[in-house]
Legacy VTK file of the C-alpha trace (Angstrom):
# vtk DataFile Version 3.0
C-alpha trace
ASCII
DATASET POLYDATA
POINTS 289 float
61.340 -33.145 -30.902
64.283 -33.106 -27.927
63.713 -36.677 -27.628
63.940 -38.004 -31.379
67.281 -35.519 -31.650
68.632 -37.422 -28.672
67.466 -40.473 -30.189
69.114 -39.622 -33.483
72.157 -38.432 -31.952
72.298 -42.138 -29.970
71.773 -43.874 -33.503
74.735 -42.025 -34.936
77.168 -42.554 -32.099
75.986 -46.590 -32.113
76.471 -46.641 -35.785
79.943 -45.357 -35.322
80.825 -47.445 -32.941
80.197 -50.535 -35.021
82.490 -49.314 -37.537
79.789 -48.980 -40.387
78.181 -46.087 -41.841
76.156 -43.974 -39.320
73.382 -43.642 -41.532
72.786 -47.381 -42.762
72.877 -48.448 -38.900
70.104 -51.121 -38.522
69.755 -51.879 -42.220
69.026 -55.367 -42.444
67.701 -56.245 -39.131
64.148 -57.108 -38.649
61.927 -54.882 -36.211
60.190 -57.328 -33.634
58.972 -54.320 -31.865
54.983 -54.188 -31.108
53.115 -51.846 -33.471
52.307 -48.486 -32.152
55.542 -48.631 -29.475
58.438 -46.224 -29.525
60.939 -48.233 -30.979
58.037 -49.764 -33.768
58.353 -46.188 -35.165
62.361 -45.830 -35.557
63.375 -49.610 -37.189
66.745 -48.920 -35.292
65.231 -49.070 -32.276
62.886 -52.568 -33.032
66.004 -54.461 -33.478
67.830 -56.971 -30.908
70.717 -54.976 -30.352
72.101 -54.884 -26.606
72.657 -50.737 -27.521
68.828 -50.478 -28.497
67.523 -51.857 -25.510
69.854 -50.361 -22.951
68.704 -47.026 -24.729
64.568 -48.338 -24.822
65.177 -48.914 -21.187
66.468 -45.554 -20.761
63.921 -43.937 -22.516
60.921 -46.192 -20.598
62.862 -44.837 -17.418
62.943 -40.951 -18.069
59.062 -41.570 -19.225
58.627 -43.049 -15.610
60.664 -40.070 -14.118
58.429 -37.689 -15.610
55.352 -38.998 -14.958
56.519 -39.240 -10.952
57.836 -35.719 -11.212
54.217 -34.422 -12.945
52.071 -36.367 -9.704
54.587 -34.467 -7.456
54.081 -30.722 -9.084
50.615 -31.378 -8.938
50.662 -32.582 -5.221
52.570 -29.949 -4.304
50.216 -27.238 -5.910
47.262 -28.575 -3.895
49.363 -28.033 -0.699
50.368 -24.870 -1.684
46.562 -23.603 -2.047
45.675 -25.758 0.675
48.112 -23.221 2.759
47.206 -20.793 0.935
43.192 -20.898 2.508
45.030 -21.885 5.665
46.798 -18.360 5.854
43.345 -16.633 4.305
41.818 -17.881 7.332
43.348 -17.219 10.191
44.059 -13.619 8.345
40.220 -12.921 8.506
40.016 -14.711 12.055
42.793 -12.342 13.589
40.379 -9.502 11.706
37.680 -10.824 13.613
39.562 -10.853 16.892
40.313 -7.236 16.700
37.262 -6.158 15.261
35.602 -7.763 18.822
38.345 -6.458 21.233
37.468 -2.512 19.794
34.085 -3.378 20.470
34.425 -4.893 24.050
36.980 -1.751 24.604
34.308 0.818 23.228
31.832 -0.887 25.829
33.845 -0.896 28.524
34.463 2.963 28.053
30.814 2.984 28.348
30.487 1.118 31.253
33.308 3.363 32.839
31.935 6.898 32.218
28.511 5.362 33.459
30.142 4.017 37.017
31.371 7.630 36.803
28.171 9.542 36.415
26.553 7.318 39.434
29.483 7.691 41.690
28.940 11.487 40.984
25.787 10.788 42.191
26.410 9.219 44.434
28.959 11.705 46.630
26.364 14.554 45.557
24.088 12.468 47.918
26.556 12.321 50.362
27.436 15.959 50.518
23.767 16.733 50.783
23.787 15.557 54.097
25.999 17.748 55.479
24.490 21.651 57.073
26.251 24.836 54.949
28.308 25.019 57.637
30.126 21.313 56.872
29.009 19.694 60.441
27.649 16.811 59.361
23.869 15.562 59.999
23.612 13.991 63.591
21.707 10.397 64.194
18.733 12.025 65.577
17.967 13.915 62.498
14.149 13.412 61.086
15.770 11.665 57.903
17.715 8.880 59.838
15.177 8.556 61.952
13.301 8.577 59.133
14.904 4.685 57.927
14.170 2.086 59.479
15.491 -1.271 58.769
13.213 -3.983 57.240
13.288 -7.473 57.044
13.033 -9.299 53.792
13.581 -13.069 53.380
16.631 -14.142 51.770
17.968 -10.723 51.954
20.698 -9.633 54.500
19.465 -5.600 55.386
21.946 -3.660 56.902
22.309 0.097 58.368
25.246 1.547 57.470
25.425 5.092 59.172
22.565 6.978 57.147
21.872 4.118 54.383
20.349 1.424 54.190
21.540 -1.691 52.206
19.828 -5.220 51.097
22.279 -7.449 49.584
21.048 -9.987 47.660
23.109 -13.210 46.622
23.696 -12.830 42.467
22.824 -17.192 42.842
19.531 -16.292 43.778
18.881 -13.735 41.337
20.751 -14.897 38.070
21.955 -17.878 35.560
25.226 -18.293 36.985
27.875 -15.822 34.995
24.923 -14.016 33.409
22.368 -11.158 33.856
19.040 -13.329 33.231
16.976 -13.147 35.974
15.249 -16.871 37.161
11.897 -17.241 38.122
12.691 -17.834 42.142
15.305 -14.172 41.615
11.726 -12.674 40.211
9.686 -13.944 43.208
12.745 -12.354 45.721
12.266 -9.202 43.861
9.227 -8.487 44.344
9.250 -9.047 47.586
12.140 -6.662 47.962
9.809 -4.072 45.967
7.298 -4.460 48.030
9.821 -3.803 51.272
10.819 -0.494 49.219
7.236 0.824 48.454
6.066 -0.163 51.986
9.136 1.204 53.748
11.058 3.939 51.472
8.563 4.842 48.229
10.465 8.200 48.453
14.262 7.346 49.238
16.671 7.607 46.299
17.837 4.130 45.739
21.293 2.993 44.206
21.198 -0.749 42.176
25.306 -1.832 43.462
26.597 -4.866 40.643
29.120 -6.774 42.475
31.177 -9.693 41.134
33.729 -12.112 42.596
37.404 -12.765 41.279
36.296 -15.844 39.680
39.468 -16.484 36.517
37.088 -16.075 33.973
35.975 -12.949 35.020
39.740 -11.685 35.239
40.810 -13.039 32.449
39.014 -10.118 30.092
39.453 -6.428 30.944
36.050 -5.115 32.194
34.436 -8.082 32.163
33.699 -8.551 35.781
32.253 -4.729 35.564
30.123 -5.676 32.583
28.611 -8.403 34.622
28.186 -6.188 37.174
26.589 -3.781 35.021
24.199 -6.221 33.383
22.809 -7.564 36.428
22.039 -4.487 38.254
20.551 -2.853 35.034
18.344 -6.077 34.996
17.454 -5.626 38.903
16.790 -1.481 38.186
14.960 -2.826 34.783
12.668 -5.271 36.573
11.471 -3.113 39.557
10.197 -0.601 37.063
8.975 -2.313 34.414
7.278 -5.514 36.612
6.821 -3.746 40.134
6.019 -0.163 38.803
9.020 1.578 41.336
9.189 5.232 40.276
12.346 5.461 37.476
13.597 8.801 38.643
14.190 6.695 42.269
16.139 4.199 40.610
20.091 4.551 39.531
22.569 1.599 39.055
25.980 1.096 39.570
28.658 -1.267 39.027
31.826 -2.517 40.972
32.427 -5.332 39.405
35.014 -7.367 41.883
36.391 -3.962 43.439
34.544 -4.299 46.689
34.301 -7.935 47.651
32.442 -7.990 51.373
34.849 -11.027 51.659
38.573 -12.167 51.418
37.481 -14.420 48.215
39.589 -17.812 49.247
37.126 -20.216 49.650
34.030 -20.730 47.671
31.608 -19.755 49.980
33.128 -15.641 50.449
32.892 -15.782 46.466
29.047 -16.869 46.822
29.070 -14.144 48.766
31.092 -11.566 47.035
28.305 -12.025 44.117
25.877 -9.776 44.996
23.400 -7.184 44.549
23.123 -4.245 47.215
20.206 -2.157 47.256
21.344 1.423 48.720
18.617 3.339 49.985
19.581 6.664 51.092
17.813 9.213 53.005
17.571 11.999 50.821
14.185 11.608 48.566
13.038 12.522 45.269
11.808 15.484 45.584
14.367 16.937 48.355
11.587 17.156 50.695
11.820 15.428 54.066
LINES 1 290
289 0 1 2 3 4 5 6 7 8 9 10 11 12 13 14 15 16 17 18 19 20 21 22 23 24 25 26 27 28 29 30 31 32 33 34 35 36 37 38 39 40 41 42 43 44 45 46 47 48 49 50 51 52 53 54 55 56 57 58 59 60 61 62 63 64 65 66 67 68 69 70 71 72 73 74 75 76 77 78 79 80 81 82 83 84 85 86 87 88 89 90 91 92 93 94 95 96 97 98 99 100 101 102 103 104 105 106 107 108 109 110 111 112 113 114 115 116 117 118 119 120 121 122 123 124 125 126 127 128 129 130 131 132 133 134 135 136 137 138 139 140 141 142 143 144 145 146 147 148 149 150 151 152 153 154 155 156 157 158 159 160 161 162 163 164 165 166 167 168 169 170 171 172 173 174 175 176 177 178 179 180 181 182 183 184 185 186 187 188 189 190 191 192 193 194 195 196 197 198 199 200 201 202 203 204 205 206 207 208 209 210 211 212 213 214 215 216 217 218 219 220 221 222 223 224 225 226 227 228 229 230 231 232 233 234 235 236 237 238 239 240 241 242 243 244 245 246 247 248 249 250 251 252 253 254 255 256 257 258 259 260 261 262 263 264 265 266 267 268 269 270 271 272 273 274 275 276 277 278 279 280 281 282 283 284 285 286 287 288
């Protein structure tokens, strides 16, 4: 209705202009327009007049406009709920994000008060071997005597003062960066059970995790201590479950990269630095000598 008011209003000021009456503009002029068109409705508009087809031209113009300005609203609504999913999505990744750093935060609490409880443990040992009067046990008491050091292949045993300690490269043990034991880590194993069933079968023994600095490792908070942790619970797991060691022997700790043997700047001290250390110490199960 806008348009044929325009159109109208157009008419009028061309009739004017011709110095006729407004209202008879077009009368005896022959519409050539094609049937069904624009101008084959409104005679005025079917004639040969320069005005009629300046304003046809117009009119095929704004129609063009229109159409352009219609494929543009409805290209710009598709980006606008193409953004839209864009933003929905990396809303319910950032949810996903948090959701797993509470949970790696909630396990590394776990892992903490665990390390805790063993290194509790683990200076109750210690204090047991000093007299009520706090001298401290002597080498040539029966319990030092008591340890002797093995040999075990692949394994570097050590005495250190009272304890005993088998370290045990994590590459020999493990799937590199995880706590999955390979078959040649379960044949070393069980040769390292049969050591501690031969040698100690009533020491209380300590599983140690040990990590290097490797960046991945550092990168996440805890993570090197949830290696740790996984590896020496699969050790402690494995020597009661496979080799039948008595559980209430067993503990496990984990130090993550806290306690490197080595300096860690070459690749070889971080080969090293991945470890697991058996602790046997000389107090026994059943507090007995």
């Amino acid at each position: 209705m806008l348009r044929l008011g325009l159109l109208a209003a157009l008419l009028l000021l061309a009739g004017c202009q011709q110095g006729g009456n407004p209202f008879l503009f077009g009368q005896g002029m022959h519409n050539n327009a094609a049937p069904g068109s624009l101008a084959a409705g409104h005679p005025a508009l079917g004639t040969s007049s320069q005005e009629s087809q300046v304003l046809n031209a117009k009119l095929g113009e704004a129609e063009r406009r229109l159409a352009m300005l219609d494929a543009q609203n409805r290209e710009l609504t598709a980006q606008i709920a193409q953004a839209q999913q864009v933003v929905q999505a990396e809303r319910e990744q950032k949810r996903l994000i948090q959701q797993q750093l509470a949970e790696a935060a909630g396990k590394y609490k776990e892992v903490v008060a665990a390390k805790d409880d063993v290194e509790r443990k683990a200076s109750a040992l210690f204090a047991s071997q000093k007299q009520p009067g706090g001298t401290t046990i002597t080498a040539n008491s029966s319990l030092r005597s008591s340890l002797k050091v093995t040999s075990v292949a692949g394994v570097d045993v050590r005495q250190e003062g009272t304890t005993i300690r088998m370290a045990i490269p994590a590459d020999k043990l493990f799937n590199p960066g995880t706590p999955q034991l390979v078959q040649s880590g379960q044949v070393l194993l069980d040769e390292v059970a049969a050591a501690i069933a031969k040698n100690y079968p009533r020491q209380l023994i300590v599983i140690e995790g040990h990590t290097d600095n490797a960046p991945a490792l550092a990168a996440s908070p805890g993570a090197s201590h949830q290696l740790a942790s996984g590896q020496a619970h699969m050790v402690l797991d494995y020597l009661v479950s496979q080799r039948r060691l008595p559980a209430n022997q067993l503990s496990e700790m984990s130090f993550g990269a806290h306690r490197p043997r080595f300096s860690n700047n070459s690749a070889e001290a971080q080969a090293k630095n991945r470890r697991i250390e058996i602790v046997i110490y000389p107090d026994t199960v059943d507090g007995k000598p």
